[in-house]
C-alpha positions as CSV (number, residue, x, y, z in Angstrom):
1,X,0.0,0.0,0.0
2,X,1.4,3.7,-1.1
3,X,1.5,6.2,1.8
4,X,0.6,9.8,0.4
5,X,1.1,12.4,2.2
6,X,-1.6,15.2,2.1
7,X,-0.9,18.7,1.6
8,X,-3.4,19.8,3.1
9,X,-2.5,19.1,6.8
10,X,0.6,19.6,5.9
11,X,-0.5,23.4,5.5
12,X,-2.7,23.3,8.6
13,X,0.1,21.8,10.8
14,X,2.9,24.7,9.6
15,X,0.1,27.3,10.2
16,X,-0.7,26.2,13.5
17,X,2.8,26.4,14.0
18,X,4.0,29.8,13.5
19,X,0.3,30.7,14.7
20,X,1.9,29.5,18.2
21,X,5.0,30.9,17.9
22,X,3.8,33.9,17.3
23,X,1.6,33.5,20.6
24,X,4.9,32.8,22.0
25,X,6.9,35.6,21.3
26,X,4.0,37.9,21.8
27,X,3.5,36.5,25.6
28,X,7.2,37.2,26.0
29,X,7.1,40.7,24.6
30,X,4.3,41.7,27.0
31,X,5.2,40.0,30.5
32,X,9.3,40.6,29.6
33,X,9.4,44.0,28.2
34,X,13.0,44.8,29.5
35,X,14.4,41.6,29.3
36,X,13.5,41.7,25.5
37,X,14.4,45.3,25.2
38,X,18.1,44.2,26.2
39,X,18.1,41.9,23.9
40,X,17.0,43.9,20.6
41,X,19.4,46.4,22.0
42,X,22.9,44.0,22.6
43,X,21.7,42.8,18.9
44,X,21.7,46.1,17.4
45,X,25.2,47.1,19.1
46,X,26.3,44.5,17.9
47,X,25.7,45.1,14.1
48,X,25.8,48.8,14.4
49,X,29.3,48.3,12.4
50,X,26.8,46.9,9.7
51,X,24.3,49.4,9.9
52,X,26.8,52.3,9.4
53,X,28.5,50.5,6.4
54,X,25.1,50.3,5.0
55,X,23.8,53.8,5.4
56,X,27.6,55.2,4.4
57,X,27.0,53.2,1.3
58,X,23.8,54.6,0.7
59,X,24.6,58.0,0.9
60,X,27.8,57.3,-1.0
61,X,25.6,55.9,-4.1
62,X,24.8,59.3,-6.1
63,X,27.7,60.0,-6.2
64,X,29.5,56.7,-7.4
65,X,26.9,56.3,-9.9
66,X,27.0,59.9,-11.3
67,X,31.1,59.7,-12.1
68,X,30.2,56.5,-13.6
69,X,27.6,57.5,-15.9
70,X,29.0,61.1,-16.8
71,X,32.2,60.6,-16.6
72,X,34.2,57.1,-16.6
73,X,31.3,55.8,-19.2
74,X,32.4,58.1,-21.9
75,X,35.9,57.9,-21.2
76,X,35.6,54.1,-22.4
77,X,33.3,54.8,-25.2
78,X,36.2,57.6,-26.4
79,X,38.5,54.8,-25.6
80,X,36.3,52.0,-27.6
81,X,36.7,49.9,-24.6
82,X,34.6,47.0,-24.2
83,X,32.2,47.2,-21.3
84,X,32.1,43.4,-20.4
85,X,32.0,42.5,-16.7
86,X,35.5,42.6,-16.4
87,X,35.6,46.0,-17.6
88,X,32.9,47.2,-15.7
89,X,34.4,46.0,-12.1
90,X,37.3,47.9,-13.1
91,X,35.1,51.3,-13.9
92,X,33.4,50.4,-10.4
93,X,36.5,50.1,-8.4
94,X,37.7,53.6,-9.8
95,X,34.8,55.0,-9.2
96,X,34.9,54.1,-5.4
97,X,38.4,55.1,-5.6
98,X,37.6,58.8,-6.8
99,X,34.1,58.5,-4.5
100,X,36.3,57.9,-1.3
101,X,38.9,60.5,-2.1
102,X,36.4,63.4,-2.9
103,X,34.6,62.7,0.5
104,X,37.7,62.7,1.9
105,X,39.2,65.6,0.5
106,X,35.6,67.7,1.3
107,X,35.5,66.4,4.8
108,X,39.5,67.9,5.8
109,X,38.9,70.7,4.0
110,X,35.7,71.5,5.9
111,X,36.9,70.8,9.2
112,X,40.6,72.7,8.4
113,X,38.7,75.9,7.9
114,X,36.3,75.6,10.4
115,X,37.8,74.0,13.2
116,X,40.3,76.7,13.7
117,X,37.8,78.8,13.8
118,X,35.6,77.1,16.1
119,X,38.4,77.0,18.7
120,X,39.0,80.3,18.6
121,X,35.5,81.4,19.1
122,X,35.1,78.7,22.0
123,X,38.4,80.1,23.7
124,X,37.0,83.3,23.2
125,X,33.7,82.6,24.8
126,X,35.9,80.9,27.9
127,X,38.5,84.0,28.8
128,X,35.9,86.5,28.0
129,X,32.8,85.0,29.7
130,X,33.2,87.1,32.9
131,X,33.2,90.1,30.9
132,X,30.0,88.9,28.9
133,X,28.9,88.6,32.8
134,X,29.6,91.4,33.7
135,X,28.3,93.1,30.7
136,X,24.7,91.4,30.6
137,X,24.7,92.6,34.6
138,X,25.4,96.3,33.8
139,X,22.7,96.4,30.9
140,X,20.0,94.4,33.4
141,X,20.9,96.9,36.1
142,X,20.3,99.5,33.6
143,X,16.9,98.5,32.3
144,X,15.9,98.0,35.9
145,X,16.9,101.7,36.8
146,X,15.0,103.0,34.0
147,X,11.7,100.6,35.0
148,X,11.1,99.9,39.0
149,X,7.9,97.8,38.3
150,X,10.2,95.5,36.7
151,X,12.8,96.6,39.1
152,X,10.2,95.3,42.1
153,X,8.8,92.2,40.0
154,X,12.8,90.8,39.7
155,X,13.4,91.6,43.2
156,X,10.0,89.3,44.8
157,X,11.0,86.9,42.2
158,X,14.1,86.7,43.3
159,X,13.5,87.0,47.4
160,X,10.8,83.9,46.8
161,X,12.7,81.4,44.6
162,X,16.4,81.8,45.6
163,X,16.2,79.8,48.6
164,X,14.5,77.4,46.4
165,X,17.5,77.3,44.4
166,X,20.1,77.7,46.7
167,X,18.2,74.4,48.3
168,X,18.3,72.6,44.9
169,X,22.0,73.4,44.4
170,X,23.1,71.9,47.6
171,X,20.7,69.0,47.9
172,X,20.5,67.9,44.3
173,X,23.1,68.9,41.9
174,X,26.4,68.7,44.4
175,X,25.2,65.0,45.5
176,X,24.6,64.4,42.3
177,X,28.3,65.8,40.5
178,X,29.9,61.9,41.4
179,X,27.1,60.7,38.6
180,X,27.4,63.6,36.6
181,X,31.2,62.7,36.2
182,X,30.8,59.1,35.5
183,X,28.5,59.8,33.0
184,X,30.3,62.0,31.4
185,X,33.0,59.6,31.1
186,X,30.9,57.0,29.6
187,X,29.3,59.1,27.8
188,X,33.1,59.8,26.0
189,X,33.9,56.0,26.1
190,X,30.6,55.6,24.2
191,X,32.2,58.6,21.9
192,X,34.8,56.6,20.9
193,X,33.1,53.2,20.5
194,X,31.1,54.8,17.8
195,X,33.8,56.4,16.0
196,X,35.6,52.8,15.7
197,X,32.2,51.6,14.5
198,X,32.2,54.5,11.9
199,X,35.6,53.2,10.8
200,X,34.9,49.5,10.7
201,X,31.3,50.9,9.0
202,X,33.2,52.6,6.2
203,X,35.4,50.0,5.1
204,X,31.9,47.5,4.8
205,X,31.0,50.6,2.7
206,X,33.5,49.7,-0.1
207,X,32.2,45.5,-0.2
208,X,28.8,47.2,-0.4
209,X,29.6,50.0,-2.9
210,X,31.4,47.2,-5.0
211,X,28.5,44.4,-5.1
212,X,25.4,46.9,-4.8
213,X,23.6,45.8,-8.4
214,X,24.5,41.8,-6.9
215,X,22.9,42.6,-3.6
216,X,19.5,44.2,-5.5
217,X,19.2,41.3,-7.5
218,X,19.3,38.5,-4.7
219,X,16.7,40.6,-3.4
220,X,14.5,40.8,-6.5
221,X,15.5,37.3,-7.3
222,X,13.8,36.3,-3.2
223,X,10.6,38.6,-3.9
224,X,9.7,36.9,-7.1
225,X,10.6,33.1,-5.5
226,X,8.4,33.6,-2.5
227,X,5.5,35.9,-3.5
228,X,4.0,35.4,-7.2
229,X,4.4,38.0,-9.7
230,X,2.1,41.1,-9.2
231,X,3.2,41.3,-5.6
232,X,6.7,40.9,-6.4
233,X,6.5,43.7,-8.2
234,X,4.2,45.9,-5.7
235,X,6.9,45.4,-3.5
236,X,9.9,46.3,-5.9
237,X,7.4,49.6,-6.6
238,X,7.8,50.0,-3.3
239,X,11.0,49.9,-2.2
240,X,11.6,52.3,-5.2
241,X,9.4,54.7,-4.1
242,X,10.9,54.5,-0.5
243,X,14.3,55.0,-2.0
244,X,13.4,57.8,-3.9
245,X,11.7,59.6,-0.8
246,X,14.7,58.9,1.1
247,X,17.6,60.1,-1.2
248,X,15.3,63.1,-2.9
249,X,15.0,64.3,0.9
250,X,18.4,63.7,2.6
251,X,20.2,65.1,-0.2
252,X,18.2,68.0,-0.9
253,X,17.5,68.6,3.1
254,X,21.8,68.6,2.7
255,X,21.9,71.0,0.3
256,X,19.6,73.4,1.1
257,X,21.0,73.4,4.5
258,X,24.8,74.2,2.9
259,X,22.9,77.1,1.3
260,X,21.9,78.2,4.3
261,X,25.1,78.3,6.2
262,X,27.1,79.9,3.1
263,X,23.9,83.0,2.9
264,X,24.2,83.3,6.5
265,X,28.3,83.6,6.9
266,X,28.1,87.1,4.7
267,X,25.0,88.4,6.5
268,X,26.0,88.4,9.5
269,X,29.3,89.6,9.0
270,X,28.2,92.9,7.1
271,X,26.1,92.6,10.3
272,X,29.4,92.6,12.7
273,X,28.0,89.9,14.5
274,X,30.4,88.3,16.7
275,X,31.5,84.4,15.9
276,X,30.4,84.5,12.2
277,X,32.0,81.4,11.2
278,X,30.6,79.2,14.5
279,X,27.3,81.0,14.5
280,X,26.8,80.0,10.3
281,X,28.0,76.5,11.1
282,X,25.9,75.9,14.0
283,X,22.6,77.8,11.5
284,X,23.8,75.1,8.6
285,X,23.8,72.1,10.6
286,X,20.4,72.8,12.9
287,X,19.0,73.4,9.7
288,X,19.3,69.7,8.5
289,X,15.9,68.8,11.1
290,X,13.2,70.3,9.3
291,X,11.0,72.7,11.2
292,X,12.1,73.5,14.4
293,X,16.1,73.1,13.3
294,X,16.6,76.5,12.1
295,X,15.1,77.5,15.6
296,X,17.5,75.1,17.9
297,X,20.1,76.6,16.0
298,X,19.4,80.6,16.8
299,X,18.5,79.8,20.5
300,X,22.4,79.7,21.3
301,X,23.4,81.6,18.7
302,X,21.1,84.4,20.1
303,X,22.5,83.7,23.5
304,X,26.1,83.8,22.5
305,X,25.4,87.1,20.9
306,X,23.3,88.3,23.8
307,X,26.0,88.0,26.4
308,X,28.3,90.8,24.6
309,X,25.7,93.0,22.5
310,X,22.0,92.6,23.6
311,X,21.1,95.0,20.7
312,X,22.9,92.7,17.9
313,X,21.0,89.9,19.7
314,X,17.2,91.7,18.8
315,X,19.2,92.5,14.9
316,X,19.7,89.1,14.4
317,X,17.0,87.4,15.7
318,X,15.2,89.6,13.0
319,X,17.6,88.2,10.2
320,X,17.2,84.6,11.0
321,X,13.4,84.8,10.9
322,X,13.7,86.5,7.5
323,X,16.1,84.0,6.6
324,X,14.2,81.3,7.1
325,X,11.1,82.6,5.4
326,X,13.3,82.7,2.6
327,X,14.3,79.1,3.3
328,X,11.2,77.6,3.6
329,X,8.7,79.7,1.0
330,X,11.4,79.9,-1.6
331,X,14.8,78.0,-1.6
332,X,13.5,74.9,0.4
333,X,10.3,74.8,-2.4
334,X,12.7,74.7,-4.6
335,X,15.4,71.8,-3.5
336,X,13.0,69.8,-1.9
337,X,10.0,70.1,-4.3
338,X,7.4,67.3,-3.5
339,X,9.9,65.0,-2.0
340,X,7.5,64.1,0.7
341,X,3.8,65.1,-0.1
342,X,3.6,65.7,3.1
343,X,1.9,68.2,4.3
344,X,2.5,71.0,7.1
345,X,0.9,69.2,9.9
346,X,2.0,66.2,8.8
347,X,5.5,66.7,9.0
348,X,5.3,68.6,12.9
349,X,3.8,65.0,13.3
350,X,6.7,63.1,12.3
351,X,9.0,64.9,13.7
352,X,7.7,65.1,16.8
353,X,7.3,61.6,17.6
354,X,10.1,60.6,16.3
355,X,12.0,63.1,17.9
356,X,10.9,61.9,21.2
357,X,11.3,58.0,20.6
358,X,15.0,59.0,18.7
359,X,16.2,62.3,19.6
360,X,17.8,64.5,16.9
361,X,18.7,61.1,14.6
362,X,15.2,60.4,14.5
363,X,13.9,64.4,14.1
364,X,15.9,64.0,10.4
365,X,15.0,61.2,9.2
366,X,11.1,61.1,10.6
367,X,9.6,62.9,7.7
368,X,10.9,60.3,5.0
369,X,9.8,57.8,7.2
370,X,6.5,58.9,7.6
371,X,6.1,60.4,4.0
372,X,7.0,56.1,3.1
373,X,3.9,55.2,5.5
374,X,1.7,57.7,4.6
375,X,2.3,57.0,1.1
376,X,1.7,53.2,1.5
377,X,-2.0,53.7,3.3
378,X,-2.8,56.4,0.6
379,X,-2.1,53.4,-2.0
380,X,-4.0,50.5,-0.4
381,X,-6.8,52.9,0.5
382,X,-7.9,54.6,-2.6
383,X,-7.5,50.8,-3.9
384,X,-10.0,49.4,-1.8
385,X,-12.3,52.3,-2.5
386,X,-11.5,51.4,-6.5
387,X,-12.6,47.7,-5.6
388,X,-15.8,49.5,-3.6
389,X,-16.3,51.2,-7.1
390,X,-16.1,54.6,-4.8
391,X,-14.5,57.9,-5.7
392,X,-10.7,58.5,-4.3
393,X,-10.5,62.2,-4.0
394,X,-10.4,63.1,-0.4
395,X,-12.2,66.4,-2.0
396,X,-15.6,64.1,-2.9
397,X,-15.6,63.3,1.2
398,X,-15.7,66.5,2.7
399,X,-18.8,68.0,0.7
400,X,-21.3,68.8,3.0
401,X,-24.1,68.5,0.3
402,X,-24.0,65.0,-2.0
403,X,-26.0,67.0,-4.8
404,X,-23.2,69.4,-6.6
405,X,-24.6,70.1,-10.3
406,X,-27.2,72.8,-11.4
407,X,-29.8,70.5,-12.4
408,X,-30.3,67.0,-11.3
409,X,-32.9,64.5,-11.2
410,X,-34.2,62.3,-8.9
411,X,-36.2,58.7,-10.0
412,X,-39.1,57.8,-7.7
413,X,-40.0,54.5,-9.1
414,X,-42.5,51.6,-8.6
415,X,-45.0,54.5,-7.1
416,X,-48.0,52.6,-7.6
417,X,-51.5,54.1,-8.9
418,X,-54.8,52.6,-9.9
419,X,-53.1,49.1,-10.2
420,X,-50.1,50.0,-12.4
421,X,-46.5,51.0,-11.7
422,X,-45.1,54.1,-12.6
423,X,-42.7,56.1,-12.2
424,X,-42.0,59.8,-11.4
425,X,-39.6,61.9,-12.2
426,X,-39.2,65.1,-10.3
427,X,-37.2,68.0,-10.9
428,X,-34.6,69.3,-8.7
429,X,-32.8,72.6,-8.9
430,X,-30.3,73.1,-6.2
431,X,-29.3,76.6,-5.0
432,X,-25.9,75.7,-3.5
433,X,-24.8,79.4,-3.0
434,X,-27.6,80.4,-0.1
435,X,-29.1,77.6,1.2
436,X,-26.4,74.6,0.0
437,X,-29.5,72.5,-0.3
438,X,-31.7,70.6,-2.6
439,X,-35.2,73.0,-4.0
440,X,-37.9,71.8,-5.9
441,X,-38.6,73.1,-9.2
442,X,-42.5,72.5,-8.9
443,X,-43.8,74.6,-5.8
444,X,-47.0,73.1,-5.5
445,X,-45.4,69.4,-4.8
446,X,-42.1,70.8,-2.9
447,X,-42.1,69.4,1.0
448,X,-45.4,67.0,0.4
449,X,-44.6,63.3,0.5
450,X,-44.5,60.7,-2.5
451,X,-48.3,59.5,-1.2
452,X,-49.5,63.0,-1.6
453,X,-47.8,63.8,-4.5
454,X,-49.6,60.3,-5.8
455,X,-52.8,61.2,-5.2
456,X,-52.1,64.3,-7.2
457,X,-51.1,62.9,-10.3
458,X,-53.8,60.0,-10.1
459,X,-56.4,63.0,-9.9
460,X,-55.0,64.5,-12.6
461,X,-54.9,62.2,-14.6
């Protein structure tokens, strides 16, 4: 006797497998929260090496495609050079070559012109800070002399919360400095643990660079052997369109942020502010988190400028919020474009909770992130209401009134009278711009009901 095996339990027993090991690992998740939080986090230091390879090799990417294609590419085609596979893995690994010393070249030349500066501007700040003190103090006293209602308001301010203070100081802060210290320390140890990752991170760059078009197509070649074809290529759709949010964003947030930092250098020089160079640096980089960026980056600004000229300070807080109009109705419009599709509310969303659950990492790359969801309901919704055979403008769902034309009909049928069926049609006029409401055309059947208006056209007839 043959045995034969039946698929069909065969299906039921692997479902009610991962059915309770899903059970499982949910039960765990729940009743060890911590325990499992550990975990995901040891795993994740673990491969953050990995991690930074792959996000250095994604930002790398552009640019090791574009002197590829517009440069190496038709200096083989001028050089009737075969571009077999050989060939090509030669073009690649110049291209990396060029990629890294570009990168390299920007990133010392950056830091050897702004560095020096930066020093000088913090060892400024240090030896001068009791005269910024001492300044601030003199103008204080000054606007208090010339005010004594806000002369009496700082002093029972003052009088009622500086025991308060003094009680914090001594209590909480001094105890606390042993703590403070050690994690300060780890806090440098952790400092340097990341830079080694960076470095281990950058060399997996150059594997990944290498081997990119390999790594897509064992991907492609897994989405088309485990899901059949139309999803296969949903899901290639949407890891395009994720790509495309991502790199459209980051380098064009990039960008418009470098713009930013070179407009503002000038500006506030004419202006004689004080530490141009760290001041423009500090505006460039803040301005990489959308939205509130440009105004983490003025608060110290304003304050550095504040401690030696408190009238600069009101000058340039003027400038920045000019400059940032600028940025965001005009040069941002046009970097950015519709990256996201996002829109204004959308994005103080995204980056506030993703601010909160990933501090300033997870304010810069929030929008993308949620642009990539958003997008992905928007998709699966207007498809089901294709299936529904319903409209997919959000427009058609926040009319108050259903009846838009001029002139519309509506079909009262099967009315019955003297044994046969009719039907009536009645006409409706609709005066949307007073009343935004349906209006008969007929006044002597407007507000009766379809019995009465029977009995009318039976006696009619």
């Amino acid at each position: 006797m043959k045995f034969r095996i039946d698929k069909k339990y065969i299906h039921w027993g692997v479902t009610a497998f991962f059915v309770i090991g899903a059970s499982i690992v949910l039960y765990y998740i729940i009743f060890h929260a911590s325990s499992f939080n550990t975990r995901i986090q040891s795993a994740i230091n673990i491969a953050m090496p990995i991690i930074d390879g792959m996000i250095l090799a994604y930002l790398l990417t552009p640019l090791v495609n574009g002197l590829e294609s517009k440069m190496l590419i038709p200096l083989f085609q001028k050089g009737n050079i075969e571009l077999n596979t050989k060939n090509r893995k030669r073009m690649r690994a110049v291209s990396i070559v060029l990629t890294l010393i570009i990168v390299i070249f920007l990133i010392y030349a950056f830091f050897a012109m702004v560095i020096p500066q930066l020093l000088k501007s913090v060892q400024s700040i240090i030896f001068q800070f009791p005269v910024y003190v001492n300044n601030l103090e003199t103008f204080i006293t000054k606007l208090l002399a010339n005010n004594p209602d806000i002369d009496d308001f700082a002093t029972e301010m003052l009088d009622k919360y500086s025991s308060q203070i003094s009680d914090w100081l001594n209590n909480s802060v001094i105890p606390q400095m042993n703590g403070i210290i050690k994690s300060l320390s780890l806090s440098v140890l952790s400092f340097l643990k990341s830079i080694w990752n960076l470095i281990i991170g950058f060399i997996i760059s150059i594997y990944i660079l290498g081997s990119k078009e390999t790594f897509c197509g064992q991907a492609k070649k897994m989405a088309y052997a485990f899901f059949d074809r139309k999803t296969a290529n949903s899901i290639i759709n949407d890891f395009r369109f994720t790509h495309k949010t991502f790199s459209g964003f980051i380098s064009g947030k990039i960008l418009d942020s470098f713009i930013i930092g070179l407009i503002c250098f000038p500006c506030i020089t004419l202006m004689d502010m004080p530490y141009t160079v760290l001041i423009s640096v500090i505006i460039g980089v803040t301005n990489v988190i959308p939205f509130f960026g440009p105004y983490l980056g003025a608060i110290p600004s304003a304050f550095l400028i504040l401690l030696i000229n408190p009238v600069k300070c009101l000058y340039f807080i003027i400038f920045i919020l000019i400059l940032q109009q600028f940025d965001g109705n005009f040069l941002g419009p046009k970097i950015l474009g519709e990256s996201t599709g996002l829109s204004s509310f959308w994005v103080i969303f995204s980056i506030t909770i993703f601010g909160g659950m990933f501090g300033i990492f997870g304010m810069i790359i929030g929008v993308p992130i949620f642009a990539v969801f958003y997008a992905f309901v928007r998709k699966h919704t207007n498809s089901f209401l294709q299936k529904k055979g319903l409209p997919v403008k959000t427009d058609k769902y926040t009319q108050v009134e259903i009846i838009t034309s001029e002139n519309t009909f509506r079909e009262l049928k099967d009315i019955p009278g003297n044994g046969k069926e009719k039907t009536l049609k009645l006409s409706k006029k609709v005066n949307t711009a007073k009343t935004g409401s349906a209006i008969s055309a007929n006044p002597e059947t407007d507000g009766q009901k379809p019995d009465k208006i029977k009995e009318k056209t039976n006696t009619e007839k």
